[in-house]
C-alpha positions in Angstrom: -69.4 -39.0 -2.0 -66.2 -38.0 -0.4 -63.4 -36.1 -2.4 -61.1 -39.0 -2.4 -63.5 -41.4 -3.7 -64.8 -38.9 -6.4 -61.1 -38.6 -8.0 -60.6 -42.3 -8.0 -64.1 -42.8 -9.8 -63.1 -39.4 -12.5 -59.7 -41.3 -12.7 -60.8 -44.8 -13.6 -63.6 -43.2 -16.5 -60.3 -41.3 -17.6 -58.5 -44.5 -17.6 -61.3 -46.2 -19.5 -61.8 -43.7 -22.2 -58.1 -43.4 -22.5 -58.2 -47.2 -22.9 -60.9 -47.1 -25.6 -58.9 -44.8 -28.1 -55.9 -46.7 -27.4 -57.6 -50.0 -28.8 -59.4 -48.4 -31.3 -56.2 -46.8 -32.6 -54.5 -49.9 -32.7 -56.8 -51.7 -34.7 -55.2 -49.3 -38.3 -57.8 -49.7 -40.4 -57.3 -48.9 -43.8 -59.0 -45.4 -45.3 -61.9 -47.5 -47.0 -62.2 -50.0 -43.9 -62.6 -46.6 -41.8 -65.4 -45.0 -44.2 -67.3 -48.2 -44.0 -66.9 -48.7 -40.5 -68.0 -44.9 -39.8 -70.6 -45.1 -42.4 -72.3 -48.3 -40.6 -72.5 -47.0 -37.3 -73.9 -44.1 -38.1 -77.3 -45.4 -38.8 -78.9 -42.9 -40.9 -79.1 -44.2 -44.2 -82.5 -44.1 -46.0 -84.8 -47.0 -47.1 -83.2 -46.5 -50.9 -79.9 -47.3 -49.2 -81.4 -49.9 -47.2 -82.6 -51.5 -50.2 -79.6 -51.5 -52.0 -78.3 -53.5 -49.2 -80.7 -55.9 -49.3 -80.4 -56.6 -53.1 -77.0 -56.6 -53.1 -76.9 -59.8 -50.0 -79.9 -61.2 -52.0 -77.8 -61.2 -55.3 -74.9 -62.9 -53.5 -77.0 -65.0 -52.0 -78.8 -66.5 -55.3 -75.3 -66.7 -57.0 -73.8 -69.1 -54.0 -75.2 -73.2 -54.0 -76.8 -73.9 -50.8 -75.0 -76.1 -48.8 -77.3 -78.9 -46.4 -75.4 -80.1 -43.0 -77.4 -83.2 -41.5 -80.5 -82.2 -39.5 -79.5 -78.5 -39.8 -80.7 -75.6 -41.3 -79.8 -75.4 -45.4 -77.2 -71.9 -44.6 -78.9 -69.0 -46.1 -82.3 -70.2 -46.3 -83.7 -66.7 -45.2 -82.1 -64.8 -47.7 -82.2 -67.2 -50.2 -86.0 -68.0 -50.6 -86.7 -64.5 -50.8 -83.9 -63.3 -52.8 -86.1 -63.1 -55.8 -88.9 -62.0 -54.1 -86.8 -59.0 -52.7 -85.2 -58.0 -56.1 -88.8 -57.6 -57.4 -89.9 -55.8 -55.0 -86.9 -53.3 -55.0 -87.5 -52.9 -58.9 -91.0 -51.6 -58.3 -90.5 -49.9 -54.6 -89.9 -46.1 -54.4 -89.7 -44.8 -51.0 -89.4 -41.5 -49.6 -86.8 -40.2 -47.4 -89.8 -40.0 -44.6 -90.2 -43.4 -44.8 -86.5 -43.9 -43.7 -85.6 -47.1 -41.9 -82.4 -46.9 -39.5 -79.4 -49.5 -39.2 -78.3 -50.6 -36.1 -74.9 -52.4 -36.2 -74.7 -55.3 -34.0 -72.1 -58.6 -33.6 -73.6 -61.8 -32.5 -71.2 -63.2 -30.3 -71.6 -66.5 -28.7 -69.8 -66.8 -24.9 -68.3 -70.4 -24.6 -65.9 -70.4 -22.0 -67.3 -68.1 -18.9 -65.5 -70.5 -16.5 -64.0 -67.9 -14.0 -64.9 -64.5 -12.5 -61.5 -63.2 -14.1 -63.3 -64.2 -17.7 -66.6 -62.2 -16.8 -64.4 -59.0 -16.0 -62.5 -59.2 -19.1 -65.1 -60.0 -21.5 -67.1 -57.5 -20.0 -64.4 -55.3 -20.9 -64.4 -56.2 -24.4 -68.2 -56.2 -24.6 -67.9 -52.9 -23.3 -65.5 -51.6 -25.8 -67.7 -53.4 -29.1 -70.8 -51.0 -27.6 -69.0 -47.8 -26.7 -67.3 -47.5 -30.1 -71.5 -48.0 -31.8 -71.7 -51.4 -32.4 -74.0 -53.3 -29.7 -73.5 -56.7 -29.4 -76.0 -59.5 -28.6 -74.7 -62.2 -26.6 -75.9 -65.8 -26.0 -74.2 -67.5 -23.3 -73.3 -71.1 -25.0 -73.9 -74.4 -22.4 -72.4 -78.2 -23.0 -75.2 -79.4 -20.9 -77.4 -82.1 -22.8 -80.6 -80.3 -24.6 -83.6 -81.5 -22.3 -81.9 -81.1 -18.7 -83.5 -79.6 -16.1 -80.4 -79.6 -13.8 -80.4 -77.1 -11.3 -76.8 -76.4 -10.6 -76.6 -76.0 -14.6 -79.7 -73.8 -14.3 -78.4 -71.8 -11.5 -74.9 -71.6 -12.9 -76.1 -69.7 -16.2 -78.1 -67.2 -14.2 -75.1 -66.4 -12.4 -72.6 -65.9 -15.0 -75.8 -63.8 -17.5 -75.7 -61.5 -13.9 -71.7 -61.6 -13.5 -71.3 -60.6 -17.2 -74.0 -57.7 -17.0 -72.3 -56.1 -14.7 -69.0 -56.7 -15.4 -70.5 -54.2 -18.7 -71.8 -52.0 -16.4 -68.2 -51.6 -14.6 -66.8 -50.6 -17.9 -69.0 -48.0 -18.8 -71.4 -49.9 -21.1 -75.3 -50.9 -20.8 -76.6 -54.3 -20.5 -79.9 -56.3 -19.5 -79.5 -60.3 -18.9 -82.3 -62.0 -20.2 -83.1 -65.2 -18.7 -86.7 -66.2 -20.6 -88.5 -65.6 -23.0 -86.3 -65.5 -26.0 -86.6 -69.4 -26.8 -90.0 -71.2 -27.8 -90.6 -74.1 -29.8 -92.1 -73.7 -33.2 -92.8 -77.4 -35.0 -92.7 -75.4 -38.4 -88.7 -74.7 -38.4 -86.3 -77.1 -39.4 -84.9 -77.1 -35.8 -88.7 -76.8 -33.9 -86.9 -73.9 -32.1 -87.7 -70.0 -32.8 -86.4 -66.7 -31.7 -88.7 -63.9 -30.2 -86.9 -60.9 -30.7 -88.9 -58.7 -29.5 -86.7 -58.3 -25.8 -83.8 -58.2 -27.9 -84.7 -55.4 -30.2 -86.2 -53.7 -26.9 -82.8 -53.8 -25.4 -81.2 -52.7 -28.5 -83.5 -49.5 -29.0 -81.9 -48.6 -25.2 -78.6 -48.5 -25.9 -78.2 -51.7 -24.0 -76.9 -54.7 -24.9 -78.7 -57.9 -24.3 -77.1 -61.0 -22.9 -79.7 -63.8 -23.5 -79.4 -67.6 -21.3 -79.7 -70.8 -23.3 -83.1 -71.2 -21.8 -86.5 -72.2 -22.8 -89.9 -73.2 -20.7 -91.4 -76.5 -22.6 -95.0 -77.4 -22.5 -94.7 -78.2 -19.2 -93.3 -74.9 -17.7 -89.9 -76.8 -17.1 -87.5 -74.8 -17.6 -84.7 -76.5 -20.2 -81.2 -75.4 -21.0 -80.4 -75.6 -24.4 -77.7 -76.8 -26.1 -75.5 -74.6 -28.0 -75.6 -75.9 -31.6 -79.3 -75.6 -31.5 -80.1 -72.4 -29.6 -77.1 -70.7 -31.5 -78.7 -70.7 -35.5 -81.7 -70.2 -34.0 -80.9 -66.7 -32.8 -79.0 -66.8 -36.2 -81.9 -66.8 -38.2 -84.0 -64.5 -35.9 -81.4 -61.7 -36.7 -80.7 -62.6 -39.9 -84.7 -61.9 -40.4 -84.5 -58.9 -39.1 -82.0 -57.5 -41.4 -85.0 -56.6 -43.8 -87.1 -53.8 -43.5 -90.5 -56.0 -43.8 -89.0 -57.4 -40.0 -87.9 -54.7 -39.1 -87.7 -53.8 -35.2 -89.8 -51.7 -33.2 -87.9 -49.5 -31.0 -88.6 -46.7 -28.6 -88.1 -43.9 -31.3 -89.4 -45.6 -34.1 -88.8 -49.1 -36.4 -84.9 -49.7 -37.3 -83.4 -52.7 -39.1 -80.1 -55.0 -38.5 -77.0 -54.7 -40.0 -74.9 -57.7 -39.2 -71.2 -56.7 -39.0 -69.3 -59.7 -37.6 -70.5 -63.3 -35.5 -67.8 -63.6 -32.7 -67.1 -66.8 -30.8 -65.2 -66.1 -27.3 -64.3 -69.6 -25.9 -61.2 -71.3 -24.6 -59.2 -71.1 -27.6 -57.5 -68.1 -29.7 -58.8 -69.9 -33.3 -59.0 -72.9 -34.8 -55.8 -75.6 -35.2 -55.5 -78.3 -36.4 -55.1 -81.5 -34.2 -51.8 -81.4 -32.7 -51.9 -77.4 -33.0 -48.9 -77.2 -34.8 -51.0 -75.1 -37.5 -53.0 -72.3 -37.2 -55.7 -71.5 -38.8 -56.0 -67.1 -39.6 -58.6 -67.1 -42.4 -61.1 -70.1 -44.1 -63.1 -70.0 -46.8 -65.4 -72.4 -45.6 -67.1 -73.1 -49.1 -63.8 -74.0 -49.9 -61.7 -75.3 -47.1 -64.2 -77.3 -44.8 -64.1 -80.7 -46.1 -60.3 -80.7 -45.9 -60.5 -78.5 -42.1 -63.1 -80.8 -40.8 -61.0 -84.1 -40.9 -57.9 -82.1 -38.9 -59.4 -79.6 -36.8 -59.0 -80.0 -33.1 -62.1 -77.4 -32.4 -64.2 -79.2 -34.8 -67.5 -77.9 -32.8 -66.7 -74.5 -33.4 -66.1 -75.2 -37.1 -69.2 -76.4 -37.5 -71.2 -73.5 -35.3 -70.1 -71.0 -37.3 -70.3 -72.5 -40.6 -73.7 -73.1 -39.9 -74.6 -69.8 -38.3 -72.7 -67.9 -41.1 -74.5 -69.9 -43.9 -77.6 -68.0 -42.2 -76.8 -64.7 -41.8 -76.1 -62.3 -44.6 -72.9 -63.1 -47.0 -71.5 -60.0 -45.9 -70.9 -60.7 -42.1 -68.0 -62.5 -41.1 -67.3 -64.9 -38.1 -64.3 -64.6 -35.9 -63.3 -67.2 -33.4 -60.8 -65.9 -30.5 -60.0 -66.6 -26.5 -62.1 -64.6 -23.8 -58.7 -64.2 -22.8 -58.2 -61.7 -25.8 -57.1 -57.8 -24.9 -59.8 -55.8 -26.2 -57.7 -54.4 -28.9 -57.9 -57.8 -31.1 -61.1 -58.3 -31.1 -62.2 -54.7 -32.1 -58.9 -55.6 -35.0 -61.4 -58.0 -36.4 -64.6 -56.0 -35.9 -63.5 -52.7 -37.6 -60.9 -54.2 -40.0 -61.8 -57.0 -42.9 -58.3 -58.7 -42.8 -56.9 -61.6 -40.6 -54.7 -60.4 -38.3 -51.6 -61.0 -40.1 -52.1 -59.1 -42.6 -52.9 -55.8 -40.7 -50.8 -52.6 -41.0 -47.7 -53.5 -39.5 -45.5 -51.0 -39.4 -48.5 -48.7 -37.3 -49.3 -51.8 -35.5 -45.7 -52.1 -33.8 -45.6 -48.7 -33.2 -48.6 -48.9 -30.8 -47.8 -52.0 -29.1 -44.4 -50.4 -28.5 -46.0 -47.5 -26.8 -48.2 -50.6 -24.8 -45.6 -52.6 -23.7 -44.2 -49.0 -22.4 -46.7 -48.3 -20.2 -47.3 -51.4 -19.2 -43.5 -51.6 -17.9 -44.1 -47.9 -15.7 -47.2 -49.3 -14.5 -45.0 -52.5 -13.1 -42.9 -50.7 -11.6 -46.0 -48.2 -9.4 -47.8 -51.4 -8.2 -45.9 -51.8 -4.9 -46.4 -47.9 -4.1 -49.9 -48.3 -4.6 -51.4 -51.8 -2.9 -55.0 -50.6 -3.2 -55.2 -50.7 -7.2 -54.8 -53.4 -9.8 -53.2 -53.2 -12.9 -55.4 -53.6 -16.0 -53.2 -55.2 -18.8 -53.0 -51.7 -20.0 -51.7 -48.2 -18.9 -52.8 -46.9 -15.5 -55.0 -48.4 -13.0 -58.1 -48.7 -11.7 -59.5 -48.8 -8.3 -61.0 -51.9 -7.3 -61.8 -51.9 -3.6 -60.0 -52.7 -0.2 -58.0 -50.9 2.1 -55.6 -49.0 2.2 -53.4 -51.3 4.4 -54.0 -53.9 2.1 -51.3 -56.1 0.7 -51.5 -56.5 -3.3 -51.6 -60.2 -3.8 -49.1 -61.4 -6.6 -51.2 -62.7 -9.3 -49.8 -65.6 -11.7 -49.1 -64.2 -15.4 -51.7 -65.2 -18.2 -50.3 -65.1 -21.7 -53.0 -62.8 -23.8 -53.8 -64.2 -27.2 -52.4 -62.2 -29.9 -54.1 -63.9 -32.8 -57.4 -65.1 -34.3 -59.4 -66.6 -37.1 -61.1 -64.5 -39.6 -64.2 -67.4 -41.1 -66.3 -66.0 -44.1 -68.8 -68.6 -45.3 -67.4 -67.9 -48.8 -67.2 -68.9 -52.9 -66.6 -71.9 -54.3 -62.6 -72.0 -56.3 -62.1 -73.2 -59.5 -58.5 -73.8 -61.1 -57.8 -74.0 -64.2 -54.2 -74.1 -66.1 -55.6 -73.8 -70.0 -57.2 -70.4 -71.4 -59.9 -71.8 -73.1 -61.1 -73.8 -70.1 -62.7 -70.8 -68.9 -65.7 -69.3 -69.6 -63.7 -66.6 -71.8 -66.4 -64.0 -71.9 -67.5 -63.8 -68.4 -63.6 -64.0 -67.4 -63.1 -61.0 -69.6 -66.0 -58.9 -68.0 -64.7 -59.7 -64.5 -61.3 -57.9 -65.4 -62.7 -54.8 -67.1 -65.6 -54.2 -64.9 -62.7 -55.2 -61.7 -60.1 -52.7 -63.7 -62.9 -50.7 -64.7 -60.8 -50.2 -68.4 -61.4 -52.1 -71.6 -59.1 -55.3 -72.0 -57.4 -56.0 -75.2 -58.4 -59.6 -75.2 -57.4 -60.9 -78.1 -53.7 -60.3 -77.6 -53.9 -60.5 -73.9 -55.8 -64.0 -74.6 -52.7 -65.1 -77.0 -50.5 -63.6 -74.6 -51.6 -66.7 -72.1 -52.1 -69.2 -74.4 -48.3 -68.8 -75.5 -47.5 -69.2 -72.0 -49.5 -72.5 -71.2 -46.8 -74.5 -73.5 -43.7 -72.7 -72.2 -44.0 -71.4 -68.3 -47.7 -72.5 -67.7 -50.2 -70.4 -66.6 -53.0 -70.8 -63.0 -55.9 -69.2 -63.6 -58.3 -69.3 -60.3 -62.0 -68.5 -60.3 -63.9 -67.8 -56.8 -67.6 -68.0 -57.0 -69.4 -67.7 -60.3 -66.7 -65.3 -61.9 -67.0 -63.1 -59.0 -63.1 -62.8 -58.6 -60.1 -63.8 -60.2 -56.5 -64.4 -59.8 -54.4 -65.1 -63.1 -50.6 -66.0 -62.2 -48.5 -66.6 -65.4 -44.7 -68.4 -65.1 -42.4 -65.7 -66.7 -39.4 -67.4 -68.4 -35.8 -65.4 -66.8 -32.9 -64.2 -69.3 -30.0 -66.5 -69.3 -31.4 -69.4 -66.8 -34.2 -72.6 -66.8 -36.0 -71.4 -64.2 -39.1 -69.2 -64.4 -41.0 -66.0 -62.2 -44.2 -66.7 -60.8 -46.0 -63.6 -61.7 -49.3 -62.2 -60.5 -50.6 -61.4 -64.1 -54.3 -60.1 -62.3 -56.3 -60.0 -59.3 -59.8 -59.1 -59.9 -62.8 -58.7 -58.0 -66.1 -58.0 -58.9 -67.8 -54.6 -57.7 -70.7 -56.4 -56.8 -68.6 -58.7 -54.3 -66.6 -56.6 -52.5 -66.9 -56.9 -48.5 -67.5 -60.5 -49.1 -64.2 -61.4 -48.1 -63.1 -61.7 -51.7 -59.8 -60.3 -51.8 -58.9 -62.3 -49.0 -60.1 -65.4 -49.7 -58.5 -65.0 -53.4 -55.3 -64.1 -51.7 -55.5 -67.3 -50.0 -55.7 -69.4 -52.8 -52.5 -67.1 -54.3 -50.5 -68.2 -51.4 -51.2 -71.7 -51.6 -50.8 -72.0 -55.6 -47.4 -69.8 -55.5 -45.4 -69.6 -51.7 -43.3 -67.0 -53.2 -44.8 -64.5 -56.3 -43.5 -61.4 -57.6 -45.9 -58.2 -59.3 -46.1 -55.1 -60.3 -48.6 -52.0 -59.8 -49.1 -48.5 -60.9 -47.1 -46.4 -58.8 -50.2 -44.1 -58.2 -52.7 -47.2 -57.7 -55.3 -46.6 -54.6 -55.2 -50.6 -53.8 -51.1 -50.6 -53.1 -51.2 -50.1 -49.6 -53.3 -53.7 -49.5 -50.0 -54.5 -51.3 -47.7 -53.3 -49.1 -49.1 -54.7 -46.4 -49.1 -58.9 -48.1 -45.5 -58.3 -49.3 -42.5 -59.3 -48.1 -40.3 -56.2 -50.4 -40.5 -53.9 -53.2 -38.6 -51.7 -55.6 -40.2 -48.4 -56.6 -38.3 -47.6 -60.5 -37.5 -44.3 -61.3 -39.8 -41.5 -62.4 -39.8 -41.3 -66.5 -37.7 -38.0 -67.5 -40.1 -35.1 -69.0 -39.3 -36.0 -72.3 -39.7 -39.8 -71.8 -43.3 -41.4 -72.0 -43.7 -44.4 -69.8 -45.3 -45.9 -66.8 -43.7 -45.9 -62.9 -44.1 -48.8 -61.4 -43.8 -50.3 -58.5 -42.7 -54.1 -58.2 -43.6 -56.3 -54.6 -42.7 -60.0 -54.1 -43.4 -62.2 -51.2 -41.8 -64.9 -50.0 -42.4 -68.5 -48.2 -42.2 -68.7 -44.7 -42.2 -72.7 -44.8 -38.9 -74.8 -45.2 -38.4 -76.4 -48.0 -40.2 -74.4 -50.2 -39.3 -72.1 -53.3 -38.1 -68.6 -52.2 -37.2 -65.9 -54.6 -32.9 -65.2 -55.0 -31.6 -61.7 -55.3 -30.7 -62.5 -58.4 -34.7 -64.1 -59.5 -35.7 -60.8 -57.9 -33.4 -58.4 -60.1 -34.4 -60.6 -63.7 -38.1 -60.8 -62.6 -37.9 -56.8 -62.3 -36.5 -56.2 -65.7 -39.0 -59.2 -67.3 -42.2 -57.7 -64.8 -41.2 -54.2 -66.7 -41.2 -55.2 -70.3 -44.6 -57.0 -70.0 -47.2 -55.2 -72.8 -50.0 -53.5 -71.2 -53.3 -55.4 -71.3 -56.1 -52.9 -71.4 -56.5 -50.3 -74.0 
C-alpha cells in the first residue's frame, strides 16, 4: 500500500473512533443509566444473575393483562405461559458459578426505509456505532410487498440493499453477514404459521458480527416468497424473545450465551410518530395506556401497531424507539444507552456538545474546497472516499438531520382516582414505604388527604397493579382563591424499575397538572432526574448549627401550551413558603 494511501486509511479509523466517543459522549447518561449500561454489555454475569432476570420479566409479566390484536400474537405470550413455570423453577434451582450462562446485548431493529445508497451509508454508520460500543444489533430489512409474491425485481432489490448495508458496516469498522435464507419457515403450530430459526443468527452473533436477515422464506414449493413486514417482524420477535432464557439458550463458538434485549429500533422515513396533520409529536407512549386514543390520530399508524405488537412479545424491560434513517448516530445511541425520551435528557451537557459539533462542522465547511478529493461526514473531519485528485467536489443539496424520536414501552395500565379511600389503602401504603424505603405515618398522612379532597382536591394516579404512584395534592395560597398544584409523591416500586415507570408516571403528571411545583431533600440521589423535568428551582438556606431542620430544594415546571395555567412569581414565592411548612410524612 503506498504511503499516501496508508495515512488516509490511519486518518479515516482516527476519524471514526474520534466520531464514536463523540456520540457516545453526547448521549449524558445519567450515573445509574451508565452502571446499567456498562454492567449489560459486559456479559459476565452468572446463571444466579441470569435468573434473577428472568424472574423479575416473569413477575412483570404475570402482573400485566394480556392484550389480543386481531389475528396476532396475544403480546407476551412467551413469557407469560411460563412465568410460573420459571418462578418455580428459580425457587428450587441452585447453580454454580461453572455453570455460568453469558448475556449478549442486542437491539432488534427493523430497516423500513432503505430507499437510497445515501441511507445504506448512514445506517451503516449507525449500525456500526450500536456494535462498536458492545451492543450487536440484529436487523431485518422490512418490505411493503404483498406476503406471497414472488416478484423478482422485489426479490432482487432486497438482496441488494441486505449486500449494500453489509458493507456499508464493514466501511465503518463493524462486522456483518447478510443473510438471505434460512431464517424463515412455516410452522402450522404458531399463531402466525411462521417460525424463526435462530440458529444463523446466534452463529453470527457468537462472531462478533451482526446479522442482517431478508424478509425471505422458501414455501413448499422452493418458491422463494418475500414476506411482509407485520408478519416476518413478531416472528423474529418471539424467536429472540425465546432465547432470553437460559433453557434456549444459544450455542456459540465459545460456549452457550443467552439474550438480553435492550431496545427494538424502527429506522423508517419518519423521526417518530405524529399525529395526522403532524402538528403533534409524539416523544414517549405508554401503549397500555395511550393506544386506543393514538391509534384513531396517528399518521404512522403501521408503525404503531408493529411495535406494540412486537414489544407485547419481548421482555417488559426492552423498549422500542421509532426514528428516521436519516438520524446522526448520536440520537439513536441517546435512546439506546439512556431510558428517557429525548427531551428530557441532560441539557445543559447536551448543548455543550452540540456547540462543540456545530463548531467543527463550521471549520470543516470552510476546508472542503481545499480538499476536492474528501467528503464531509456530518461530523468533524473527513474521510476519504475515492476519486482523483483533479476531481471537482460536487455540491450536494442539504438534508435536515432529525433531532428527535419516540421512546414506546409497551407499559401499565393508569388508574385515577380523586378520593383516598377509593384506593386500595394498604397496597398504596406499601408502594410508598417500600418506593421511600421509610415507614409512612399513615394515619395522619391519610387524614392529611382526606382534608384536602373537600378543600383543594387531591389526584391520586396508580400505574400497573400499584407498581407506581403519583399523589398530587391542591395546596390552598395565603391571602388569595387560588390553589398550588403540588407533587405530594412519586413512587415506584423496586421491582419495576427499568420498566419505563418513572417516565410513563411522569407522563401522566404532565397531563393531570401543565404546571406543578415540589420539593426534595437537598441531599436526595434522584434530584438530578428533577433537574433535568423542571423548568426552575430555589435551593433554601442551610439550617444554622444550632437550628434543627430540613434543606430543601423546591422545582416547578411550567406549561409550554397556550392557554394553559402557568405558575406567577408570586404563586411561586407562596407555594415556597406553603411547600415548606408541609409536616413530614414518614416517621
Amino acid at each position: 500500500m503506498p504511503e499516501s494511501e496508508h495515512a488516509h486509511t490511519g486518518h479515516a479509523q482516527n476519524h471514526r473512533e474520534r466520531e464514536l466517543i463523540l456520540n457516545v459522549l453526547s448521549t449524558v447518561p445519567s450515573p445509574r443509566e451508565a452502571r446499567k449500561f456498562l454492567t449489560n454489555v459486559s456479559g459476565n454475569e452468572t446463571m444466579r444473575s441470569q435468573r434473577e432476570f428472568e424472574v423479575r420479566q416473569a413477575q412483570l409479566a404475570t402482573e400485566q393483562p394480556a392484550v389480543r390484536l386481531p389475528g396476532q400474537l396475544v403480546p407476551g405470550e412467551i413469557l407469560r405461559n411460563s412465568a410460573q413455570e420459571q418462578l418455580d423453577t428459580h425457587a428450587a434451582e441452585t447453580q454454580s458459578a461453572a455453570d455460568a450462562v453469558p448475556r449478549r446485548l442486542t437491539a432488534t431493529v427493523f430497516m423500513d426505509g432503505l430507499d437510497s445508497d445515501r441511507a445504506c451509508e448512514r445506517t451503516g454508520k449507525l449500525l456500526a456505532h450500536i456494535q462498536r460500543i458492545g451492543v450487536t444489533p440484529v436487523v431485518l430489512l422490512t418490505s411493503n410487498t404483498s406476503d406471497g409474491s414472488h416478484a423478482q425485481a422485489g426479490y432482487r432489490g432486497i438482496i441488494k440493499r441486505v449486500h449494500q448495508l453489509a458493507d456499508a458496516i464493514e466501511r465503518e469498522g463493524g462486522k456483518a453477514r447478510p443473510i438471505n435464507e434460512g431464517i424463515f419457515f412455516n410452522n402450522p403450530y404458531t399463531p402466525s404459521d411462521l417460525s424463526v430459526d435462530p440458529e444463523l443468527i446466534g452463529a453470527a452473533i457468537a462472531q462478533g458480527q451482526t446479522p442482517i436477515i431478508s424478509p425471505l422464506m422458501a414455501d413448499s414449493a422452493l418458491q422463494v416468497k418475500v414476506l411482509k413486514t407485520p408478519l416476518a417482524a413478531p416472528a423474529l420477535a418471539r424467536a429472540l424473545a425465546l432465547s432470553t432464557s437460559t433453557q434456549h439458550a444459544m450455542a456459540g463458538s465459545r460456549g452457550e450465551f443467552s439474550l438480553l434485549l435492550a431496545r427494538l429500533i424502527l429506522l423508517g422515513r419518519h423521526d417518530g410518530l405524529t399525529n395526522g396533520d403532524e402538528s403533534v409529536f409524539h416523544r414517549f407512549i405508554n401503549l397500555e395506556e395511550d393506544y386506543r386514543e393514538m391509534a384513531a390520530g396517528c399518521k404512522q399508524t403501521g408503525q404503531l401497531d408493529l411495535m406494540r405488537t412486537c414489544l407485547g412479545i419481548l421482555p417488559p424491560t426492552a423498549a422500542g424507539i421509532v426514528a428516521s434513517v436519516d438520524s446522526d448516530p448520536s440520537l439513536v445511541l441517546k435512546g439506546l444507552i439512556s431510558e428517557r425520551p429525548v427531551s428530557t435528557q441532560h441539557k445543559s451537557a447536551a448543548q455543550r456538545v452540540q456547540r462543540d459539533r456545530d463548531a467543527a462542522q463550521r471549520k470543516l465547511q470552510r476546508s472542503r474546497l481545499a480538499v476536492p478529493d474528501y467528503k464531509p461526514l456530518p461530523n468533524y473531519p473527513f474521510v476519504r472516499v475515492g476519486g482523483s485528485l483533479g476531481a471537482a467536489t460536487v455540491p450536494q443539496k442539504p438534508v435536515a438531520t432529525p433531532t428527535q424520536f419516540t421512546l414506546l414501552r409497551h407499559g401499565f395500565q393508569i388508574q385515577r382516582h380523586n378520593k383516598v379511600d377509593s384506593c386500595n389503602l394498604p397496597r398504596l401504603r406499601g408502594l410508598l414505604e417500600s418506593s421511600f424505603k421509610r415507614t409512612l405515618d399513615g394515619g395522619r398522612y391519610f387524614d392529611r388527604l382526606r382534608a384536602l379532597e373537600s378543600a383543594g382536591g387531591i389526584e391520586i394516579i396508580i400505574a400497573g397493579d400499584y407498581q407506581g404512584a403519583v399523589i398530587v395534592t391542591h395546596e390552598p395560597l395565603p391571602s388569595s382563591d387560588t390553589h398550588l398544584p403540588y407533587l405530594d409523591k412519586f413512587a415506584v416500586l423496586p421491582s419495576a424499575q427499568g420498566t419505563g415507570m418513572a417516565d410513563i408516571l411522569w407522563a401522566q403528571l404532565r397531563r393531570a397538572c401543565p404546571s406543578c411545583m415540589w420539593r426534595s431533600r437537598n441531599d436526595n440521589g434522584v434530584n438530578r432526574w428533577y433537574f433535568d423535568r423542571s423548568n426552575g428551582h430555589f435551593r433554601s438556606p442551610a439550617p444554622k448549627p444550632n437550628e434543627t431542620g430540613t434543606r430543601w430544594v423546591f422545582f416547578w415546571y411550567q406549561s409550554q401550551t397556550p392557554g394553559q395555567r402557568t405558575l406567577t412569581a408570586d404563586e411561586i414565592h407562596a407555594g415556597i413558603g406553603v411547600s415548606q411548612s408541609i409536616a413530614p410524612s414518614f416517621v
